[in-house]
Phi, psi and omega in degrees: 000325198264340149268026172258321162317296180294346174254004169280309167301317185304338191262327178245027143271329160319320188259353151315315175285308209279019188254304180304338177274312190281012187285312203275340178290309186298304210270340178262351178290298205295343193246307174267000185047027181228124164337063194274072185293005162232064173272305202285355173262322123347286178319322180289282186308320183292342153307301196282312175316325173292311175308256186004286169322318199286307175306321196256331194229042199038192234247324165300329189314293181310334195272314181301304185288334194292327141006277204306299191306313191278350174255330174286291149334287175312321182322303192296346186265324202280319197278300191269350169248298181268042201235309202275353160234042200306303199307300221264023137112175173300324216288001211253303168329263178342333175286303219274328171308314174303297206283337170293346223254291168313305204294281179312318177304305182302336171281331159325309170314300206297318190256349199226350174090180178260351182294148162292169174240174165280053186299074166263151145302170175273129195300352159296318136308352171275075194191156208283134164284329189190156166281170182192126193026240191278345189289121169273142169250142178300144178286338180290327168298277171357312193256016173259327171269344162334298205260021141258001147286335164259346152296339187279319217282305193283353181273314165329289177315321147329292205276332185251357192239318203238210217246329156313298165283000153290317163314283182342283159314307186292358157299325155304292194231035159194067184319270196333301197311326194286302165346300213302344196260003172118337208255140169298136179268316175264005154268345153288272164331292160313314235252321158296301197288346177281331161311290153340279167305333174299317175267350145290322166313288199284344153303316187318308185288333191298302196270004201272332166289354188240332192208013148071114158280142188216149165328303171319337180318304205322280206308342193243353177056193207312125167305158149318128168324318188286337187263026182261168202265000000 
């Protein structure tokens, strides 16, 4: 009983983080219709920025900027690259994302090795939200699904309450209209895919501390549940 209890909670804060890598994959297919194969590389980055940030400026520095950082990236992908092969269809996107998706990994290489790094939480978390039979459960999962359930809340909220998420949708499905009414279009489209990446930036750091970031992250999206501390 008492591991089916613990691997029941463990599988949906698993699936809470994997909601969170797939928000910003979803929100830029669905509003831009464009395939984004380097979104888990963005995800990649926003780990290691977040480590990196964390040694100099502690462990909120990181959760906050590594986002800011992964979005500012996008700006620039969205704006000086897929911007320039939108017109030649998906197959010419998908290309160009695979090969960025390579670029970030190798500069990831260039500066940090193929080695995992050394991703701690703050010794102030560390310590059991509650027992469950013999088991102590971390206070650290618990506030890792926590804080994806209040990202799903400001995206709901967001995307269907204010004014802002309304351009949007409608820009998915009535571009001109949207033009015809005044509003920039492609500054709506950058302001998404940068969102979009802004939210692989902000998931990354969060499971990073339980399960060490490496170049490899890419291939596995969220490490496995079973390999957390």
């Amino acid at each position: 009983m008492e591991y089916i209890v613990v691997s029941i909670l463990n599988g949906v804060v698993h699936g809470l983080l994997l909601f969170m890598v797939s928000a910003g994959l979803t929100l830029i297919f669905g509003m831009m219709g464009v395939l984004n194969f380097a979104h888990a590389w963005f995800y990649m980055l926003g780990a290691y920025v977040g480590f990196t940030l964390t040694r100099h400026g502690g462990f909120w520095v990181g959760l906050v900027l590594a986002p800011v950082v992964a979005g500012l990236l996008g700006i620039l992908v969205e704006r000086y690259m897929l911007r320039r092969v939108h017109k030649y269809g998906h197959a010419h996107e998908l290309l160009l994302t695979f090969g960025l998706a390579f670029i970030i990994e190798e500069v990831i290489k260039l500066f940090y090795g193929d080695a995992l790094v050394s991703y701690q939480m703050p010794d102030y978390m560390r310590f059991a939200a509650f027992t469950i039979f013999d088991t102590n459960y971390p206070f650290y999962r618990l506030f890792m699904g926590a804080v994806a359930l209040a990202m799903f809340a400001v995206l709901y909220l967001l995307l269907t309450r204010t004014r802002v998420g309304i351009v949007v949708r409608a820009a998915t499905y009535r571009p001109t209209t949207v033009e015809a009414l005044g509003h920039n279009l492609p500054l709506v489209y950058m302001a998404v895919f940068a969102g979009g990446s802004a939210l692989a930036g902000l998931q990354a750091p969060w499971p990073a501390p339980s399960t060490r970031p490496a170049p490899a992250w890419p291939s596995t999206s969220v490490p496995s549940s079973s390999s957390w501390s």
